[in-house]
Structure formats: structure tokens, C-alpha cells
C-alpha positions as CSV (number, residue, x, y, z in Angstrom):
1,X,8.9,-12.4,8.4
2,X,11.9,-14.4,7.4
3,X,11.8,-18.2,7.0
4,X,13.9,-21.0,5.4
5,X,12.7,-24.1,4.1
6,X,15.5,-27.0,3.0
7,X,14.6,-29.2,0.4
8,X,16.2,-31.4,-3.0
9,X,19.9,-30.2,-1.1
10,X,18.5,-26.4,-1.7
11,X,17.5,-23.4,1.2
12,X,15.0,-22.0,-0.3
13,X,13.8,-18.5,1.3
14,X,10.3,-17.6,2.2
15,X,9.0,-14.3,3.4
16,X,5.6,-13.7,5.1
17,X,4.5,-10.6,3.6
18,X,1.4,-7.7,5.2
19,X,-1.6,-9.7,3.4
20,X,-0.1,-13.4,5.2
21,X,1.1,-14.6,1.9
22,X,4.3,-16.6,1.9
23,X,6.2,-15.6,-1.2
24,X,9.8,-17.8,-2.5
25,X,11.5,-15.1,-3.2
26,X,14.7,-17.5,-4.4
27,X,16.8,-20.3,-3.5
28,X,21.2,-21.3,-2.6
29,X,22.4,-24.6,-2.7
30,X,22.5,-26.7,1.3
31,X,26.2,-26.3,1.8
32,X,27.4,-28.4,4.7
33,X,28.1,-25.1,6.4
34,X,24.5,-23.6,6.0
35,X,23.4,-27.1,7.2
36,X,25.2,-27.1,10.3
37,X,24.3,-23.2,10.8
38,X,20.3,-23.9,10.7
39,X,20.7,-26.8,13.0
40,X,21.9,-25.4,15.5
41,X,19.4,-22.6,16.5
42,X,20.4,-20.7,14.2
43,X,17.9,-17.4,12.3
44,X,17.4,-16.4,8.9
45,X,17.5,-12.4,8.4
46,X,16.8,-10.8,4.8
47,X,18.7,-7.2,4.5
48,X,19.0,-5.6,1.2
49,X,22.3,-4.0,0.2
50,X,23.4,-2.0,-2.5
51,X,22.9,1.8,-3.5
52,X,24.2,5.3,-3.6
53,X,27.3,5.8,-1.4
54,X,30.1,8.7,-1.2
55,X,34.1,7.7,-0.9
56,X,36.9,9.2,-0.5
57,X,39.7,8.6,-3.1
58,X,43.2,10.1,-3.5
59,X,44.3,11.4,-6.5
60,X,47.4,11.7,-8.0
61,X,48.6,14.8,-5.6
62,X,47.6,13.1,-2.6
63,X,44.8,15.0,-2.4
64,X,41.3,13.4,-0.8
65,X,38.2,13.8,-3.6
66,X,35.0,12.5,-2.8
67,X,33.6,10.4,-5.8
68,X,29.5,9.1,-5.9
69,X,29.1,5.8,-6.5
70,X,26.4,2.9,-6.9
71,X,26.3,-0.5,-6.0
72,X,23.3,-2.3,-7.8
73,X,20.6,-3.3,-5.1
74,X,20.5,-6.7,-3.6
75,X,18.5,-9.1,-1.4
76,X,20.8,-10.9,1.0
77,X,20.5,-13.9,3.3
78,X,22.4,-13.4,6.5
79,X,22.2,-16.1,9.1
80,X,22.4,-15.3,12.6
81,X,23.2,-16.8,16.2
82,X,20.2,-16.9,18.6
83,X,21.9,-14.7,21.1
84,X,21.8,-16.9,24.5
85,X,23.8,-14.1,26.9
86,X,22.6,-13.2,30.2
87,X,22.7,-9.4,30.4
88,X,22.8,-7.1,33.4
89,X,19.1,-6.3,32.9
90,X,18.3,-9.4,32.6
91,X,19.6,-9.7,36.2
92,X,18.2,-6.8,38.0
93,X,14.9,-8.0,36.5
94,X,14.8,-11.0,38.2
95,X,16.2,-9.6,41.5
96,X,13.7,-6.9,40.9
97,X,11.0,-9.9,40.9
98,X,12.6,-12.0,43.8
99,X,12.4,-8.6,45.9
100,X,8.8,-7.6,45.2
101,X,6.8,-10.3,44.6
102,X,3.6,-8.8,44.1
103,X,2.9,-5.2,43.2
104,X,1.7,-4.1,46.4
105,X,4.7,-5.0,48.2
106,X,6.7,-2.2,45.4
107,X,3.9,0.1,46.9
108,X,4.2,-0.6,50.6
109,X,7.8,0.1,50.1
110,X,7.3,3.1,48.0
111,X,5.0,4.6,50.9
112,X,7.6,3.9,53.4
113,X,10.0,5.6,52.1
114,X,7.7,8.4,51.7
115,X,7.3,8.8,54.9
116,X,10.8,8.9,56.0
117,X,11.7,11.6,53.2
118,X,8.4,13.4,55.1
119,X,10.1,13.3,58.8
120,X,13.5,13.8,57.5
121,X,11.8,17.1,55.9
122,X,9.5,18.5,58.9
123,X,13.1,17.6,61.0
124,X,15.5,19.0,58.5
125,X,13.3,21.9,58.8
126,X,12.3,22.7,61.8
127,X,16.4,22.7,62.2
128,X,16.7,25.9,59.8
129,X,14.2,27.4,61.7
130,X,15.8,27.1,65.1
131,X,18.9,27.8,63.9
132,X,17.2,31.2,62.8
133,X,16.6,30.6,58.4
134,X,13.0,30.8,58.9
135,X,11.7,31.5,55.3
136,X,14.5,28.3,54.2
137,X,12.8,26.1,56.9
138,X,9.4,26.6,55.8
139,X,10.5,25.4,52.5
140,X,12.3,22.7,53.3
141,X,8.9,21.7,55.2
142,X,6.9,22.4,52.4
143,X,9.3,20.3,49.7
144,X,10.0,17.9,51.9
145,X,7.0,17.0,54.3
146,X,4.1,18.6,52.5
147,X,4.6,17.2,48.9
148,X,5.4,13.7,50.6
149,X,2.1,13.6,52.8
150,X,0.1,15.7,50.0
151,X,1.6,12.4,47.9
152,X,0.7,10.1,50.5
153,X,-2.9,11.0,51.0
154,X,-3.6,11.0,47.5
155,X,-2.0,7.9,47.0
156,X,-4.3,6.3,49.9
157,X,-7.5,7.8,48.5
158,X,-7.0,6.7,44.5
159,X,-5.6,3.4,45.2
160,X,-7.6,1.9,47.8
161,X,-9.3,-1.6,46.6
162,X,-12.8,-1.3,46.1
163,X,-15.5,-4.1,46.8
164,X,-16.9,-5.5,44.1
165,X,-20.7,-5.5,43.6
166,X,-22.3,-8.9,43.2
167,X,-25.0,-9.3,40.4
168,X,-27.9,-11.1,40.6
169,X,-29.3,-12.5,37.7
């Protein structure tokens, strides 16, 4: 955990470490910048930088050489925006919530539409077998209708409410 504390025209960083000790792990002077930046909802963020990396460097017959480098290791203090968009998600979520306001009402619909796959299957089936596919009719009925009702009637025997029993004390 990441937090900033101004005092004496200085930031001084703070980090909450495992054991809930706050350690001041350094301090920057209050530039009027910064002090605009943390007044207005803005978040401290720690990421350290530095180490082993690979580039790519020409040489002299324009030839590409790869060349392993190190940058010494560094703490640094980026500040960031409070991100205030509204995303897509964020907008089926609460359409999601409008729609079904309790969780049985997801259920109830779930269930219907159980039931229409189930006649769409027996109907859809029965059709191949008039039309003479007999062995594709039969399982069309049993993907369609049988799973659906086999679905159905568990659904109605595991999830019915149950009373509760009263104590007495």
C-alpha cells in the first residue's frame, strides 16, 4: 500500500508493508504541479524500474547486434488519475440489475426458456421422424427435450426453499 503525506513543502512517501508497519521510504519537494495533481483525486503508485534489458544497435555495416545492458534499479513515484469512465460493462451490469431484480426472477426466466428449448426439441423431432430420419429424431428428442426436462426436474428438486425449523429454547 502506497500513500503520500505533504508536509514542510515536501511529499514524503509512505508504504504499508505485510506486518502493517508504515515505512518513509523517501521524500520530493511539493511542486505546484504535484500539488495540484494530489488535489484533485489523484493516486500515488510505487513501480520500480531499472535492470537487465537487450537492444538492438547498428553497427558500422548496418548490421543489427544485440547488446546486454543494465540500468541501476530504482523506486519511482508515479501519480495517477482516478479513472472516472463509464465502461460497457459497467452498463450491461446495471441493465443486468434493472432486468432481474432479485435472483429468482434470473431463475424463473432461466426455466422458461428451458422449456421452450424442450418443445422446440420433442417438435423439431418428432418432425425428423415423420419425415422418415427416425434414429436423428430420437436424438434430437433426447438433446433437446430430455436434457431440458432431465435439467428442469433437477433444478425443481435441489432448489426448492425449505422451511425453516423454529428452536425453542
Amino acid at each position: 500500500m502506497v500513500d503520500v503525506h505533504v508536509a514542510n513543502n515536501r511529499v514524503y512517501v509512505l508504504v504499508s508493508v505485510w506486518t502493517s508497519k508504515v515505512i518513509t521510504i523517501g521524500s520530493i519537494p511539493l511542486t505546484p504541479k504535484l500539488k495540484l495533481a494530489l488535489s484533485n483525486n489523484y493516486y500515488p503508485k510505487l513501480s520500480i524500474t531499472g535492470g537487465f534489458f537487450k537492444q538492438v544497435v547498428p553497427d558500422d555495416f548496418d548490421k543489427d547486434k544485440i547488446v546486454d545492458g543494465f540500468d541501476p534499479y530504482q523506486l519511482t513515484l508515479e501519480i495517477h488519475k482516478a479513472d472516472m469512465t463509464v465502461y460497457k460493462s459497467q452498463k450491461i451490469d446495471s441493465v443486468y440489475h434493472a432486468a432481474f431484480k432479485t435472483e429468482n426472477s434470473l431463475i424463473t426466466v432461466s426455466k422458461n426458456l428451458m422449456r421452450c428449448f424442450a418443445v422446440f426439441g420433442l417438435l423439431l423431432g418428432l418432425g425428423f421422424m415423420f419425415l422418415g430420419y427416425m434414429l436423428t429424431g430420437l436424438l434430437v428428442i433426447i438433446a433437446f427435450f430430455g436434457v431440458n426436462s432431465y435439467t428442469l426436474i433437477i433444478a425443481d428438486t435441489h432448489m426448492q426453499t425449505q422451511p425453516q425449523r423454529q428452536r425453542i429454547s
